[in-house]
C-alpha positions as CSV (number, residue, x, y, z in Angstrom):
1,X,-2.4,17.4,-18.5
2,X,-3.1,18.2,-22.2
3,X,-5.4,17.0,-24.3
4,X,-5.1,15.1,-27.8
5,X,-4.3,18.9,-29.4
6,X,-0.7,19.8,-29.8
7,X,0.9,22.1,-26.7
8,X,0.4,25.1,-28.6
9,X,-3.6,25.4,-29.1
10,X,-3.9,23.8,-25.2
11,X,-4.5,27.2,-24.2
12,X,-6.8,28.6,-27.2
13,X,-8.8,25.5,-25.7
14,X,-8.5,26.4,-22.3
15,X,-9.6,30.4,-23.0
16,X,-12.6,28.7,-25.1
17,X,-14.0,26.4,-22.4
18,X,-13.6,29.0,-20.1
19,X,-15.1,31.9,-22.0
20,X,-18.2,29.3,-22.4
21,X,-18.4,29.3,-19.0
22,X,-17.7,32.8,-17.9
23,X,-20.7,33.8,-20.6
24,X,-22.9,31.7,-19.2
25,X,-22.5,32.3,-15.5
26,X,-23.2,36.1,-17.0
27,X,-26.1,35.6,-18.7
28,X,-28.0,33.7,-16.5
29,X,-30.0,35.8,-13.8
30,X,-30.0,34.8,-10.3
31,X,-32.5,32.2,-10.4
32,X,-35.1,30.8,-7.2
33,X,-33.9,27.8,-5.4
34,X,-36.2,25.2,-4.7
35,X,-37.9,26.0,-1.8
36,X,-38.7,22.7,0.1
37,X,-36.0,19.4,-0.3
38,X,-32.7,19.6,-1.1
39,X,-31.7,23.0,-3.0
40,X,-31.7,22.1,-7.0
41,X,-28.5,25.0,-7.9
42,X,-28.1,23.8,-11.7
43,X,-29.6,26.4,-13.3
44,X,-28.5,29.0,-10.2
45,X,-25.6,31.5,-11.1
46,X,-23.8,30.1,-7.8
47,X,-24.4,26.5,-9.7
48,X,-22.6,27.8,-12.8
49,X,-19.6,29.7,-10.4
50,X,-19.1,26.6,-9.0
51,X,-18.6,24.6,-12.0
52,X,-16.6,27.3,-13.8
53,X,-14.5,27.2,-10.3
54,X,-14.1,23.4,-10.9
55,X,-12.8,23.4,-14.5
56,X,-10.4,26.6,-14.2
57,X,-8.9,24.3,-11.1
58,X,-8.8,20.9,-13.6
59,X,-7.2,23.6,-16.6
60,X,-4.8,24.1,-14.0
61,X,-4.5,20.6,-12.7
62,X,-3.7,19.4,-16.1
63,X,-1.0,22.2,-16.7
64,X,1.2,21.0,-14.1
65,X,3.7,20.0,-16.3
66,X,3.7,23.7,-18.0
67,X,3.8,25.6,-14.7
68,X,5.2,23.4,-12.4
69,X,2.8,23.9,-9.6
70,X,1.5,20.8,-7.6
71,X,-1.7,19.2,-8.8
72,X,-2.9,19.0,-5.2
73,X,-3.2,23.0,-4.9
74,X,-5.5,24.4,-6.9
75,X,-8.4,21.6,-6.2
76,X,-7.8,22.2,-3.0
77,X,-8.9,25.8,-3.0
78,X,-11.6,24.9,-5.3
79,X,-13.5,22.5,-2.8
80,X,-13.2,25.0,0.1
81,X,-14.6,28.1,-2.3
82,X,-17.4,25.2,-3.7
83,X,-18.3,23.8,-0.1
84,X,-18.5,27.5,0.9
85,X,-21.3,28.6,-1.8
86,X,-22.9,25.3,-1.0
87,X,-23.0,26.1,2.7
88,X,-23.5,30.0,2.2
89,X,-26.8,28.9,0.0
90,X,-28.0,26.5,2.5
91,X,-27.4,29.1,5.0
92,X,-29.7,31.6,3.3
93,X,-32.6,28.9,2.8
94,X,-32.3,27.8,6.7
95,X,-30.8,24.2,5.6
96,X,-27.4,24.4,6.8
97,X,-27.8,20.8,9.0
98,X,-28.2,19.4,5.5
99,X,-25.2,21.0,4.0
100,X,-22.9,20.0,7.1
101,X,-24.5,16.5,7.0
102,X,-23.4,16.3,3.4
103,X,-20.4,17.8,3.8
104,X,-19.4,15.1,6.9
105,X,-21.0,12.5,4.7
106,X,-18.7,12.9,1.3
107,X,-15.3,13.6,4.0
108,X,-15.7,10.3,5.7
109,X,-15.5,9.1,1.6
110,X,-12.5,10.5,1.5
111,X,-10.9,9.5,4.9
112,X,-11.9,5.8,4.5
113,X,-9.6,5.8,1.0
114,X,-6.7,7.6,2.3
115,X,-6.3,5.9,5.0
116,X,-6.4,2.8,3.3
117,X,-3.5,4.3,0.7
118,X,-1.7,5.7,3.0
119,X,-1.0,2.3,5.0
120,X,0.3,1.0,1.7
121,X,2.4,3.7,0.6
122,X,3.7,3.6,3.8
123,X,4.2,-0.7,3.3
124,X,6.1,0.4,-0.3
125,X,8.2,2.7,1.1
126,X,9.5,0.2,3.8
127,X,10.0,-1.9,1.4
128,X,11.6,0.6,-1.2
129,X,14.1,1.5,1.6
130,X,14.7,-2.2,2.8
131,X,16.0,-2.2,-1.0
132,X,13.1,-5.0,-2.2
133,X,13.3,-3.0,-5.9
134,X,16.4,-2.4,-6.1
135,X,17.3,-6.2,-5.9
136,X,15.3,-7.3,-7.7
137,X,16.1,-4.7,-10.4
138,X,19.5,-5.6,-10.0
139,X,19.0,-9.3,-11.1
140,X,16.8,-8.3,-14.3
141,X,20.4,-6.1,-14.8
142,X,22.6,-9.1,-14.3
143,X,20.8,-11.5,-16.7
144,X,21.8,-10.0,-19.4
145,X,18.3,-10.3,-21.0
146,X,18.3,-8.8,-25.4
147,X,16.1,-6.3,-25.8
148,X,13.2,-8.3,-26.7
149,X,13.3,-10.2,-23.4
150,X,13.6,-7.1,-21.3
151,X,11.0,-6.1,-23.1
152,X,8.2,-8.9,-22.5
153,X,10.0,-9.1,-19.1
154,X,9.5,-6.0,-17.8
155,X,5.9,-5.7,-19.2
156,X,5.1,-9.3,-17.8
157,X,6.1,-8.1,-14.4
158,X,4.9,-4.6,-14.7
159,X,1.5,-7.1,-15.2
160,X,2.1,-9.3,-12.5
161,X,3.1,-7.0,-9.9
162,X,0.7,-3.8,-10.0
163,X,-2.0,-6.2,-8.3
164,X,-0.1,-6.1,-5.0
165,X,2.0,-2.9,-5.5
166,X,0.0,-0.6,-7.5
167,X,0.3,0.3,-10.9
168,X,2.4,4.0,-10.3
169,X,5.1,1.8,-8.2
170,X,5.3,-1.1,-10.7
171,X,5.9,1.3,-13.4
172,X,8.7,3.6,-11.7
173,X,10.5,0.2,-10.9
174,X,10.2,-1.1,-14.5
175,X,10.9,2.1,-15.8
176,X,14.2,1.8,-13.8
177,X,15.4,-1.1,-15.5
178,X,14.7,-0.1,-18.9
179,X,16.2,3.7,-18.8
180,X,19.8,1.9,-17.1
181,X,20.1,-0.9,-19.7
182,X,19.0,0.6,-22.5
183,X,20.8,4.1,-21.9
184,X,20.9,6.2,-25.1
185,X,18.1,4.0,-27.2
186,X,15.5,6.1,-27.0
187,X,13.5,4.3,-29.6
188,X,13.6,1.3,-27.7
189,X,12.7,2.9,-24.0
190,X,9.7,4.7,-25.8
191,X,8.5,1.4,-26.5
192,X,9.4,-0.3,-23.5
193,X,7.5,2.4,-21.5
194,X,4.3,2.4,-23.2
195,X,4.4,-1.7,-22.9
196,X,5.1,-1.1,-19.3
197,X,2.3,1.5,-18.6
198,X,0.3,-0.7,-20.5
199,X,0.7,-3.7,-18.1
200,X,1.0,-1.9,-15.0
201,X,-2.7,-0.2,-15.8
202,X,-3.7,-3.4,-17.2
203,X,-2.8,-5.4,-14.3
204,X,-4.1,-2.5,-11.6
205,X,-7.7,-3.3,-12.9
206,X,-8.5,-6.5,-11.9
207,X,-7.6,-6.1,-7.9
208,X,-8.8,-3.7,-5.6
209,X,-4.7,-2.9,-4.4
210,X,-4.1,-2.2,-8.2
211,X,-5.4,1.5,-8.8
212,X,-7.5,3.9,-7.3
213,X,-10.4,3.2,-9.2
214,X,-11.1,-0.2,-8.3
215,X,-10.4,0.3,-4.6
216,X,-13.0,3.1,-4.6
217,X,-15.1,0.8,-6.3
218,X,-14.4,-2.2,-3.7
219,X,-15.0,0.0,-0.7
220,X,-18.5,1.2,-2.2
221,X,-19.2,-2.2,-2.3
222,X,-20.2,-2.4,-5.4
223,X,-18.0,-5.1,-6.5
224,X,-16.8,-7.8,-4.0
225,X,-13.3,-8.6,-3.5
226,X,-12.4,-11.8,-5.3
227,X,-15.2,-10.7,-8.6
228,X,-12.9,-8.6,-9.1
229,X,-11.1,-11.1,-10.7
230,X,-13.2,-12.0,-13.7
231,X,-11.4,-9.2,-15.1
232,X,-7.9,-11.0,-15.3
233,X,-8.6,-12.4,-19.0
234,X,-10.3,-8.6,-20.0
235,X,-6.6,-6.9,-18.6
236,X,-4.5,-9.6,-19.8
237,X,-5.8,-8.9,-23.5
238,X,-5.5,-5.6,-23.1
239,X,-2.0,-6.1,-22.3
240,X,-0.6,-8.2,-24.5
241,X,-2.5,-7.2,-27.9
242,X,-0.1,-4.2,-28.2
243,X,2.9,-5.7,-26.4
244,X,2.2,-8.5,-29.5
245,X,2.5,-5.6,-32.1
246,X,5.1,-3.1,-30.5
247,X,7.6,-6.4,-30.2
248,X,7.6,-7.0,-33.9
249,X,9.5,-3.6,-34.2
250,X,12.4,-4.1,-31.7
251,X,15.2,-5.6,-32.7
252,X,16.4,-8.8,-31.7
253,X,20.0,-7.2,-30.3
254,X,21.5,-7.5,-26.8
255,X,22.1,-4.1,-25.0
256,X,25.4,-3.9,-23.0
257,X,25.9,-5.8,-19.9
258,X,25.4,-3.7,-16.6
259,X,26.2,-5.2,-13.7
260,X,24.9,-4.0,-9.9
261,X,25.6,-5.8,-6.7
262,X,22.5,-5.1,-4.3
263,X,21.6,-7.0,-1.4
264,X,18.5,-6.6,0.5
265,X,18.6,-4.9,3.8
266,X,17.7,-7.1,7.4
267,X,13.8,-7.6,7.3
268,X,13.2,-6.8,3.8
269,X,11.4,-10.0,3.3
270,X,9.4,-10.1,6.4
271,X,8.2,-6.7,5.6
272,X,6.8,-8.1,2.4
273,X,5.3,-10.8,4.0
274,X,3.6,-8.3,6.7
275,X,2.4,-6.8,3.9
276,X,0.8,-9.6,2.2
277,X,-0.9,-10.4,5.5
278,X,-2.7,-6.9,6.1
279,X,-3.8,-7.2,2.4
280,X,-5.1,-11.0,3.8
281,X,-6.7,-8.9,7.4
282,X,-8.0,-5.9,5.2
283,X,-9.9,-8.5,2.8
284,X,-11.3,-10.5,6.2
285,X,-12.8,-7.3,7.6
286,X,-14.9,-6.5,4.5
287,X,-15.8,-10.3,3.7
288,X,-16.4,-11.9,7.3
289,X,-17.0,-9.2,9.8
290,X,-18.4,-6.7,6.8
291,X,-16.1,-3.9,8.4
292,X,-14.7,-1.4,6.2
293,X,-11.1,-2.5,4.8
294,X,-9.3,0.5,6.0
295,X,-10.1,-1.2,9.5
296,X,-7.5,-4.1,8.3
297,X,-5.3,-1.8,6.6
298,X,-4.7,0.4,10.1
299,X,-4.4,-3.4,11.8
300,X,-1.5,-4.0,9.6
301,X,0.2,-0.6,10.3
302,X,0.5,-1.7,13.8
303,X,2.0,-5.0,12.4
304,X,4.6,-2.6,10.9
305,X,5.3,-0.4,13.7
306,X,6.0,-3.4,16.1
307,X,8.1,-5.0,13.5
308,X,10.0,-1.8,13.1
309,X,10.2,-1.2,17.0
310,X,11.9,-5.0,16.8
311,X,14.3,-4.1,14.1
312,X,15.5,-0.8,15.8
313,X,16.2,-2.7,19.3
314,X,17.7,-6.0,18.2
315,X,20.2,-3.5,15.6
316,X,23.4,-3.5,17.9
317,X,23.4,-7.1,18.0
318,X,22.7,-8.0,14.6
319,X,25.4,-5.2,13.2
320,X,27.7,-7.0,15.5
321,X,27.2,-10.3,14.4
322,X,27.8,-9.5,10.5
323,X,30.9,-7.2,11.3
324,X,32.8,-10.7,12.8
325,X,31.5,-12.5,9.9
326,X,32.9,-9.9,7.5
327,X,36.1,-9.4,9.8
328,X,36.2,-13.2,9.2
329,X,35.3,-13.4,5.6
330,X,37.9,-10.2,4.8
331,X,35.3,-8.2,2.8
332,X,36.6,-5.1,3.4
333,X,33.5,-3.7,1.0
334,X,30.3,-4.9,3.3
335,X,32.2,-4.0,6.3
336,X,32.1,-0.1,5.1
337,X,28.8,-0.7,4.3
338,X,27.8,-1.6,7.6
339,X,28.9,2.4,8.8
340,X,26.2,3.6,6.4
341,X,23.5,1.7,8.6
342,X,20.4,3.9,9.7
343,X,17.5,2.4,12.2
344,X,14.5,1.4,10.3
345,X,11.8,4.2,11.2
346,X,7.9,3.9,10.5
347,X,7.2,7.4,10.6
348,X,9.7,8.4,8.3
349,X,8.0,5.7,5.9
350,X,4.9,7.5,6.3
351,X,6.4,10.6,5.6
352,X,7.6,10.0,2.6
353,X,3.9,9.1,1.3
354,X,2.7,10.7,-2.0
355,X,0.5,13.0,-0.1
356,X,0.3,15.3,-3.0
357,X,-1.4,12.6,-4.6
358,X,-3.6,12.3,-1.0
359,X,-4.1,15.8,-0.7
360,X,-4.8,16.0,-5.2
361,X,-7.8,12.8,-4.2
362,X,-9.4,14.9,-1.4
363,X,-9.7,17.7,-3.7
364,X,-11.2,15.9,-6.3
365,X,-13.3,14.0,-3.9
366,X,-14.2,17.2,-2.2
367,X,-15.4,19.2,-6.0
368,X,-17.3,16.4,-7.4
369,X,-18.7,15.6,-4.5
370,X,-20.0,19.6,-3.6
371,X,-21.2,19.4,-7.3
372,X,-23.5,16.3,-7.3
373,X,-25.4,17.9,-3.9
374,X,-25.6,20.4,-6.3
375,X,-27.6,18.0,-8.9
376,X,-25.4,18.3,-11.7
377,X,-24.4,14.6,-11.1
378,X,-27.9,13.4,-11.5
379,X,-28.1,15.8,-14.3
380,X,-25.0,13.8,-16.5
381,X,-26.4,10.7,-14.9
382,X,-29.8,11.1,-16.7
383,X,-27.9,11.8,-20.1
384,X,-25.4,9.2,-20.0
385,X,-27.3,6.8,-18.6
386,X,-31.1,7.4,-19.5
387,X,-30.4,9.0,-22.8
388,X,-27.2,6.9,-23.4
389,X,-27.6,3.0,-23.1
390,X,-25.0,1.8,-20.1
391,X,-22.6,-0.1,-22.2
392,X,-21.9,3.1,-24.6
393,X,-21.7,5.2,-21.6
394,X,-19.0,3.4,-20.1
395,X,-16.8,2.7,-22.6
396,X,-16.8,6.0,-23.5
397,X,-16.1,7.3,-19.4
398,X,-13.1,4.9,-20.4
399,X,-12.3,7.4,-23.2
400,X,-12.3,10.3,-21.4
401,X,-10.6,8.9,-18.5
402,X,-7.3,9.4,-20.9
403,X,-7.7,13.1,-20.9
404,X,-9.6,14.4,-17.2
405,X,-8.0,11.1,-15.3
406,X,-9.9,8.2,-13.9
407,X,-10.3,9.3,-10.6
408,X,-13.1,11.8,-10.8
409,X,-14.7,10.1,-13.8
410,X,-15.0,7.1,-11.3
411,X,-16.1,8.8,-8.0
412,X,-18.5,10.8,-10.3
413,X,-20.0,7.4,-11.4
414,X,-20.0,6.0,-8.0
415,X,-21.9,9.2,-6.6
416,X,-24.6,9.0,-9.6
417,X,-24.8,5.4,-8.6
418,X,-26.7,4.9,-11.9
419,X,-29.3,1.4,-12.3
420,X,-26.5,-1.0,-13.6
421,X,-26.6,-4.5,-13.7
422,X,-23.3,-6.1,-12.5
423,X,-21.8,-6.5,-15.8
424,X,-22.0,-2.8,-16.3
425,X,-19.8,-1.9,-12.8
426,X,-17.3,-4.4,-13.8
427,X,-17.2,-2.9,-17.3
428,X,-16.9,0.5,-15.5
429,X,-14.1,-0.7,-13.3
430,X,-12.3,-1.8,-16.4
431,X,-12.4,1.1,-19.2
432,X,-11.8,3.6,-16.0
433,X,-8.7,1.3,-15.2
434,X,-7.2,0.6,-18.9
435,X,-8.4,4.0,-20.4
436,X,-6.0,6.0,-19.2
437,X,-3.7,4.1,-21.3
438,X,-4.4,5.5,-24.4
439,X,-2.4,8.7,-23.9
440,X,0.5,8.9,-21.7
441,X,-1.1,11.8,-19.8
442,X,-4.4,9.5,-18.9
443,X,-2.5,7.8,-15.8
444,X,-0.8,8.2,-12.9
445,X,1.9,5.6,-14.1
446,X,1.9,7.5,-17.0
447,X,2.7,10.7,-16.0
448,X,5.3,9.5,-13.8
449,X,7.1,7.4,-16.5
450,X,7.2,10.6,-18.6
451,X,9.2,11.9,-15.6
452,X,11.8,9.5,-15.1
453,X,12.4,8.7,-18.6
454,X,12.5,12.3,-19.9
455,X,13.3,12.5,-23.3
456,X,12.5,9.4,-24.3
457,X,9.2,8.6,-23.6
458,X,7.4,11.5,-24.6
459,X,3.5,12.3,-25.1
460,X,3.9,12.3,-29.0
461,X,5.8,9.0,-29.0
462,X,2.9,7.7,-26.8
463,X,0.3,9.0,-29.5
464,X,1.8,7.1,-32.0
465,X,1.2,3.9,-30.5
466,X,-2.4,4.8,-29.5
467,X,-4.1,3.4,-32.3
468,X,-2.7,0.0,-31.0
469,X,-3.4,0.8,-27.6
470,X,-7.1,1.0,-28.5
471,X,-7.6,-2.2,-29.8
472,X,-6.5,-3.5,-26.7
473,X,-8.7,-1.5,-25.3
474,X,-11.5,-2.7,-28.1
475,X,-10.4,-6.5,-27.2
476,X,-11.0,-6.5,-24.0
477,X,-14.3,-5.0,-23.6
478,X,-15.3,-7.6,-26.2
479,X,-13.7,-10.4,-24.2
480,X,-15.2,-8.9,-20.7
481,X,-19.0,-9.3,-22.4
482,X,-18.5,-12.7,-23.6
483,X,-17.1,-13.8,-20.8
484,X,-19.3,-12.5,-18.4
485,X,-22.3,-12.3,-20.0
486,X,-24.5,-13.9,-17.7
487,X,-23.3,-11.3,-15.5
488,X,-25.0,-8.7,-17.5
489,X,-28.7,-9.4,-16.6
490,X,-30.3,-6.9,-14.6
491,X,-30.5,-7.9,-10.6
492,X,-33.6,-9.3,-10.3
């Protein structure tokens, strides 16, 4: 992902950081390790290897776009070779239980949260291929909306839906819309997609099926389920203070009609509702049997798989009963449609799961993670938080968020588990969540919006806007603390 530089000097910036870090790892002599406790590496040449490992991996990571190699790759080699210096060290010094206890410790982390994804990719996918967006995308199509409609429309949904569906879906399915009515306006569909990446980060923040942030911080348990919620008027300003601005320069014109006939395929609304009721069992585990979620989430996998075993035995008879009433009716156009039928599968739903996205987490998980046993985490912890007061510190992890992406900043926090009161994790949970707004690179939705709307929306025409962006991002930190003030006294 590049950084607020133009493409040209990305690697000039890249060679610098890099150079940095090569002359230090050079110039600094094998040092002792600590010789009772856990091993303090910071100041160790394998310390400064490991970290050099970990940002030539991100430099990649962030290139993607330039070298079209999968962001899950190069993290992944960069945990094993960072475990392995961890557990070669250990090794030396007679510790390796601690290093494997560690190691077990920071992979059960992991496995917790991608379990828990993958069950809802897998829900999203059933209901991608039940054809739940495309109907619904087909009636925004059929309104007719003008261009400023569409606009607030597809950002008010983009809001109102990344809650349940997660910000990266909402935004693909909003971006959808836009790019088909407004084909050829690319002024418009660069404004449309920064409103809609906007709201779908916006409205990720305040629930814990929203982003992977907040459901990293919901599993750590450091925010509870439904206090997750006091951050509804905190996201909804960030929201709609640039949608406000950015609709003041669209023009009040209606785009050509499109019309698209899509009906929904047998058990596309069940499948929803299956879904809403593992979010429901998930939520029960961790509030009345204090379970971990992912124990619901699996729960409502089964629900999925017996609903799909239902669907694949009761097809004969229900392809039978709509060819008569076709036959009947005369329409000759359903009736072909019926040929076209496949069995609904489970396993092909899971699949089709973003597991380079899974496999791009476990990396991450895996690095930071192999660099905090390390000590480098208590290390930033003491600066940011001990030298930094916490409310500067995390609005500016929100910052940075928009260039490294919120996913390490957050599990770095998490690990540092810095003396916060509860004020401070919500504030956390919030700048991580709406940060990554700022550039179009700082997001997940982001990234993939610049991919389906190629041309249009573009990291420049994102720039432009960021000035606006941020004092959403301004507004709502200010609304968060005077809301929730009282929630900023330290536990007692």
């Amino acid at each position: 992902m590049p950084t607020l530089c133009q493409p040209s000097c990305q690697p000039r910036l890249y060679r610098r950081w890099l150079f940095l870090l090569a002359a230090l790892l050079l110039g600094v002599s094998p040092s002792a390790f600590a010789v009772t406790g856990e091993l303090d590496l910071t100041t160790s040449t394998v310390g400064f290897f490991a970290v050099a490992i970990f940002v030539l991996a991100y430099a990649l990571v962030m290139a993607e776009e330039k070298f079209h190699m999968r962001k899950s790759k190069p993290v992944l080699v960069a945990a094993g070779i960072i475990w392995s210096l961890i557990g070669w060290v250990y090794v030396q010094n007679g510790m390796s239980d601690a290093s494997e206890y560690a190691f077990r410790v920071t992979l059960l982390e992991f496995t917790e949260l991608m379990l828990f994804l993958l069950v809802a990719m897998t829900y999203i996918n059933a209901m991608e291929e039940r054809r739940v967006f495309d109907a619904l995308r087909s009636w925004m199509l059929r309104k007719g909306f003008n261009y400023r409609t569409l606009f607030w429309l597809t950002g008010g949904l983009a809001f109102v839906l990344s809650p349940i569906a997660d910000n990266l879906t909402t935004a693909l399915l909003m971006c959808a819309v836009v790019t088909k009515v407004a084909e050829g306006n690319q002024r418009y569909i660069n404004l449309a997609c920064i409103n809609i990446v906007v709201a779908a980060n916006a409205g990720g923040a305040f629930s814990p099926f929203g982003d992977i942030t907040t459901l990293m911080v919901w599993q750590a348990g450091m925010v509870e389920f439904q206090e997750f919620f006091i951050l509804f008027f905190p996201a909804l300003v960030n929201f709609m203070i640039p949608a406000c601005i950015m609709s003041l320069f669209i023009k009040d014109e209606k785009p050509a009609s499109v019309y698209e006939d899509v009906w929904m395929k047998r058990g596309a609304r069940r499948i929803v509702l299956l879904f809403l009721l593992t979010i429901v069992t998930a939520v029960l585990c961790h509030v009345v049997l204090h379970l971990p979620p992912v124990l619901g989430m699996m729960t409502g996998l089964g629900y999925l798989q017996f609903f799909g075993y239902y669907l694949r035995r009761s097809l004969p008879r229900s392809l039978e009963r709509k060819r008569e009433r076709y036959s009947r009716e005369g329409d000759n156009r359903k009736l072909a449609q019926l040929g076209s039928v496949v069995p609904f599968d489970v396993f092909n739903r899971v699949a089709r799961a973003e597991w380079d996205t899974l496999l791009f987490f476990y990396g991450v998980v895996m690095c930071v993670g192999g660099l905090g046993f390390m000590g480098y985490l208590g290390l930033l912890s003491e600066a940011l938080y001990t030298g930094w007061n916490a409310t500067a510190a995390n609005i500016v992890l929100g910052i940075v968020s928009a260039v490294v992406d919120n996913i390490p900043v957050m599990f770095a926090v998490l690990t540092m588990e810095p003396d916060m009161s509860h004020g401070q994790w919500l504030l956390i949970t919030l700048t991580a969540g709406v940060g990554g707004s700022l550039l179009s690179i700082g997001s997940a939705a982001g990234v993939a919006v610049m991919g389906q709307a190629r041309g249009s929306y573009t990291f420049m025409g994102h720039l432009r806007w960021s000035p606006v962006i941020l004092l959403g991002y301004i507004a709502s930190i200010l609304v968060h603390m005077w809301l929730n003030a009282e929630s900023f006294a330290l536990f007692s």
